[in-house]
N, C-alpha and C positions, 0 to 999 in steps of 0.2 A: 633661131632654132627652138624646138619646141621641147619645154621641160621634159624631165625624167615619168615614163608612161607612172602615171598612178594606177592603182587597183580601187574598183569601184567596189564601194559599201556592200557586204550580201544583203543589207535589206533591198537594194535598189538594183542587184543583181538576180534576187528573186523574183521581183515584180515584173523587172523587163523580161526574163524567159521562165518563165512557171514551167517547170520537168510535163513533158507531155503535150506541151501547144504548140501550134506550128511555129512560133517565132523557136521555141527551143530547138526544135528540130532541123531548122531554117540555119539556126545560127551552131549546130553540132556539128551538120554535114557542110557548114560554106566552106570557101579559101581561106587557110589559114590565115590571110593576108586580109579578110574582111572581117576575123570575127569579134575583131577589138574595137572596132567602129558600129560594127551591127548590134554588139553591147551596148555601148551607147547610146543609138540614137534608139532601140527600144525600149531604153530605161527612159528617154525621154515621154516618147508615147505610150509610159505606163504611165507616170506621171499625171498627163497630161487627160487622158483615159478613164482615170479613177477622180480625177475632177468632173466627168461629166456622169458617174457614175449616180444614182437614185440614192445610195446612200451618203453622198456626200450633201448637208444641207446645201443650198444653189447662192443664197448668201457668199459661203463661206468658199464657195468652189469659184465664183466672179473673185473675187480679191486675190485667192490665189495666182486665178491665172492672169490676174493684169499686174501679179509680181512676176512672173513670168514672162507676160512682154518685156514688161524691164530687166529682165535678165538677161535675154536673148539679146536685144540693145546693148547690154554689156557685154556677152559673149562675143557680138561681134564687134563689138572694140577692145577686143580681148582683152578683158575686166573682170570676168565672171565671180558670181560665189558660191553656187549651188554645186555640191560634190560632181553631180553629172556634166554638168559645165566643164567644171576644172578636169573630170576625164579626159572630155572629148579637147580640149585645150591643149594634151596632155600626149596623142597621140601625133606619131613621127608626122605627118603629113599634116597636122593643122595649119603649123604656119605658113601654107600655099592654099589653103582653104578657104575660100568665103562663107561665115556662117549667117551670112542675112537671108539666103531664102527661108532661113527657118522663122522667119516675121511671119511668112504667108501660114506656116503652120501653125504655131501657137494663136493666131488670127481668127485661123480656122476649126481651132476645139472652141475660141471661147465663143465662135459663132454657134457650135454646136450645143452649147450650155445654153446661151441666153434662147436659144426654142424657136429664135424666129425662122422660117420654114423657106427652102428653097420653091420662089415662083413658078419657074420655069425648068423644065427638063435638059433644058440649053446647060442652066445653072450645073450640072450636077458634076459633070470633069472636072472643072477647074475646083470645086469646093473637092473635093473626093481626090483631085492633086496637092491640095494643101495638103492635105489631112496626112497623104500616107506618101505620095511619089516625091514628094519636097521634101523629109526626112531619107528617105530611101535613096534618092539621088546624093545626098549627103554622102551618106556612106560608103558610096560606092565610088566618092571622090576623097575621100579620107583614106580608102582603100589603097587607092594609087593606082588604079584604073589607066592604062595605057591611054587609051582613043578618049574623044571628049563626049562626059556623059550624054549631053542634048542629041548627036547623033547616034549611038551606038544603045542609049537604052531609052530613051525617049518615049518608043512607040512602045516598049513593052513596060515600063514603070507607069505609065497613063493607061492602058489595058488593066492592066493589075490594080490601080487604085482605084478604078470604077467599080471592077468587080467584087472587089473586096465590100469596097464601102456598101454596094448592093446586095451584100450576102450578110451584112453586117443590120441593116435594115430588115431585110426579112426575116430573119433570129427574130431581133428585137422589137420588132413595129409596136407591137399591141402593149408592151411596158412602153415604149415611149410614147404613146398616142394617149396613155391612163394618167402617163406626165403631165397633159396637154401641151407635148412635142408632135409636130407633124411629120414624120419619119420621110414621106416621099416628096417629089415635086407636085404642087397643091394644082396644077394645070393638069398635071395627070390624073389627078382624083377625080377632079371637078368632069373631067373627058368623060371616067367612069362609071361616074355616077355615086363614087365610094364617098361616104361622110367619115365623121368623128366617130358614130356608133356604132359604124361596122369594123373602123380597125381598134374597138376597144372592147367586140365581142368575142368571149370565150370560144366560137367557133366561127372561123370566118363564113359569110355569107357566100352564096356563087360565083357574083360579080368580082368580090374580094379575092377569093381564089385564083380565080382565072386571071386576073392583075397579077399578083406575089407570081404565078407560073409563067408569065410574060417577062416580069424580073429574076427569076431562075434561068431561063435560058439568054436573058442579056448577059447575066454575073458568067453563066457555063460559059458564055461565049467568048466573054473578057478576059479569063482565065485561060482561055484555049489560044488564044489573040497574045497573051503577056508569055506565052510557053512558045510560040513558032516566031513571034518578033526577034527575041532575044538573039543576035546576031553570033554565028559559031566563034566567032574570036574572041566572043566576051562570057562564053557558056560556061567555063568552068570556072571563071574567079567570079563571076555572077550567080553560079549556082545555087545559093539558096533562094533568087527569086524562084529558078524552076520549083524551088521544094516547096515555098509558098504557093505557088500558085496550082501546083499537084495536089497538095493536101486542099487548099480551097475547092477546087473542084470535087473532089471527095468528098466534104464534108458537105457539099451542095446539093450532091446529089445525094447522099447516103449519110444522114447526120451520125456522129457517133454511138451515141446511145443505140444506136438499129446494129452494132456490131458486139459480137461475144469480149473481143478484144481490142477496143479503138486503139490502145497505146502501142500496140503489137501493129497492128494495122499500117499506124498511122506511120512507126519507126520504119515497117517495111520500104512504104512505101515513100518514103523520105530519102533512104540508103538507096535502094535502086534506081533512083530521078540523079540524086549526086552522083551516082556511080556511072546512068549514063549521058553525064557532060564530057565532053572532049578535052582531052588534058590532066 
């Protein structure tokens, strides 16, 4: 049986949902049944997140996160030490859990720290499933999730992690190209004609543009793909993938700063996606 649920730290309660980001509002409107798991594993990839962050020296964010792999190693020999561990350790449904796909995820930030650049466009699922759909399936099995994740959310937690991590690139390209990180698949550059100069200019070039709006309608698509996959019998204990992936497409098409009220916005439309899940 799995200990007495602990209460996670608010330092590490704030970082996982910052009031007003779509994880907040993802994890306001979910099932009550997920939102102690959805805690979790976002306190992980904040974590995880702020290690690859510009302000964390790159030194000091490698050591962290290969104590990390080793943690994870002991999480799933359920060993753990780090407070976010001993949570997720911690909730009723652990001890039927397997926490090792989360190897492929911690795997997969400290791929995204060390800068070397995905080849091929092939690459970009399976890196873009560590990162978010590996975590995310997590929870949705710590939830208690009747049907088994691999068929019932499969097709829409891999929609949604491409799009994300694609929408997550085009934010940031030009800070992480000034990193000397390669933001996209370096096959698709090279196709384009794009160098290092143009995605570390202050205004993208034409070529540039028309690329990033090729990657706006893959992310719109992935997001629209992770909202009609999601099968009706798992839509309402699932529901805050739909809120995530509402607001993603939101913010894709219409960044917030373009609104009088994003937080207003953002809640609206967070509350009406929850409300219309089934159940």
């Amino acid at each position: 049986m799995s200990p007495a649920l602990k209460t996670l730290d608010a330092t590490y309660r704030a970082r996982a949902i910052p009031i007003g980001s779509a994880r907040y509002w993802s994890w306001l409107f979910a099932h009550p049944a997920a939102r102690a798991p959805l805690l979790g594993v976002f306190a992980l990839l904040a974590e995880w997140n702020a290690l690859t962050d510009p302000a964390t020296e790159p030194g000091a964010g490698r050591m962290k996160l290969a104590w990390w792999q080793e943690e994870i190693h002991r999480l799933s020999a359920r060993a753990p030490l780090h407070p976010i561990c001993m949570y997720l350790m911690s909730l009723p449904r652990a001890a039927q859990v397997d926490f090792a796909p989360l190897r492929q995820a911690v795997n997969a930030w400290a791929a995204e720290l060390s800068g070397v650049p995905l080849e091929r466009s092939a690459e970009l699922e399976p890196h873009a499933c560590a990162l978010r759909a590996v975590p995310l399936g997590l929870a949705s099995r710590l939830a208690g999730d009747g049907a088994p994740e691999e068929i019932t959310l499969g097709v829409c937690l891999r929609a949604f992690a491409v799009a994300d991590h694609l929408a997550h690139m085009i934010r940031d390209y030009r800070r992480e190209a000034r990193l000397g990180r390669v933001p996209f698949a370096v096959e698709e550059l090279l196709a384009a004609g794009i160098d290092n100069a143009d995605l570390c200019a202050d205004r993208p070039p034409p070529k540039l543009e028309a690329y990033l709006q090729q990657q706006r309608m893959r992310a719109a698509q992935g997001y629209r793909t992770a909202h009609l996959a999601l099968p009706a019998a798992c839509r309402s204990r699932q529901r805050h993938l739909l809120v995530m992936a509402a607001l993603g497409l939101r913010h894709l098409r219409r960044p917030a700063a373009g609104l009088e009220s994003p937080r207003l916005h953002d809640m609206l439309l967070a509350w009406s996606t929850a409300r219309r899940a089934p159940g």
